[in-house]
Wavefront OBJ file of the C-alpha trace (Angstrom):
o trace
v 0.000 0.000 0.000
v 2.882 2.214 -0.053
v 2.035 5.162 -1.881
v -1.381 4.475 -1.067
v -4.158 7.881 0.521
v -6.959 6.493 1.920
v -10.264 7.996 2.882
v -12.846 7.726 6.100
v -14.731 4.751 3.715
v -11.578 2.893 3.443
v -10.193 3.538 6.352
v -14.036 2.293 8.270
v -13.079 -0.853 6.570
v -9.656 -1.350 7.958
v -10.385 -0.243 11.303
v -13.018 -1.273 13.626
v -13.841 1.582 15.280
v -16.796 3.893 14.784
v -17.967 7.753 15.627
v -16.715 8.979 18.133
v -13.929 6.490 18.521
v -12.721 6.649 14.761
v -9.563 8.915 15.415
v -8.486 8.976 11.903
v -10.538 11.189 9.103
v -8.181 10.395 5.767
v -5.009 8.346 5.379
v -2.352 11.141 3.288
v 0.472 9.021 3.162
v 1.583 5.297 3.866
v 5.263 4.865 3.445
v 6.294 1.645 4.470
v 5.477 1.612 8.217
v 4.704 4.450 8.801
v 1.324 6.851 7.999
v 0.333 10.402 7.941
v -3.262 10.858 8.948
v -6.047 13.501 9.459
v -8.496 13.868 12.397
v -10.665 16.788 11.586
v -11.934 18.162 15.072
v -14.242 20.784 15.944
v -15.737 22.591 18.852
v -18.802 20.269 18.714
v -16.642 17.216 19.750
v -18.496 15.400 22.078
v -15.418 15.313 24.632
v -15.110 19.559 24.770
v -18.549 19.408 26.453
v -17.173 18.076 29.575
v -13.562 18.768 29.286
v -12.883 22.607 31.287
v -15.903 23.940 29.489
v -14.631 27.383 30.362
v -11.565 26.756 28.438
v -12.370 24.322 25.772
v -9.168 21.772 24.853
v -8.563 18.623 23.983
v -8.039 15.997 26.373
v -4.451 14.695 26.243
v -5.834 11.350 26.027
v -7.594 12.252 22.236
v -4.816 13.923 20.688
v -2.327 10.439 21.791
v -4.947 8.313 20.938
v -5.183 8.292 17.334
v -1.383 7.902 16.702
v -2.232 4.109 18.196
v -5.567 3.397 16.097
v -3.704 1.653 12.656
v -3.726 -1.859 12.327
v -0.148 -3.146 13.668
v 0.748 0.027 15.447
l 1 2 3 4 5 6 7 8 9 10 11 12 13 14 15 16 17 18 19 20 21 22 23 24 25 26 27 28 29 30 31 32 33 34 35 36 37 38 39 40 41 42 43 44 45 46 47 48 49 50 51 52 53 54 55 56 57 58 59 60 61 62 63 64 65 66 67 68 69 70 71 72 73
């Protein structure tokens, strides 16, 4: 697959995981092991509700989390 971009579709077939566990939006880049990915994120994120709602951020856990979602990582 080296070479290869993949998007949400393919990447929902690879990877079990659904909304709002799917951490990875498009694949840009597999070179062999290693991947570049995109998470889109917004404010709506169901994890800013809750998170210091004052100060909206991203958990540290969510912005780790994806870098361990690919098969094999």
């Amino acid at each position: 697959m080296d070479g290869a971009t993949l998007d949400v579709e393919m990447v929902m077939r690879m990877l079990p995981h659904r909304y709002p566990f799917l951490m990875v939006d498009r694949v840009t880049r597999i070179a062999g092991n290693q991947i570049t990915a995109l998470k889109n994120v917004t404010v709506n994120e169901p994890y800013f509700a809750g998170h210091f709602p004052a100060i909206r951020s991203c958990p540290g856990c969510c912005s780790s989390r994806p870098s361990r979602r690919w098969p094999g990582s």
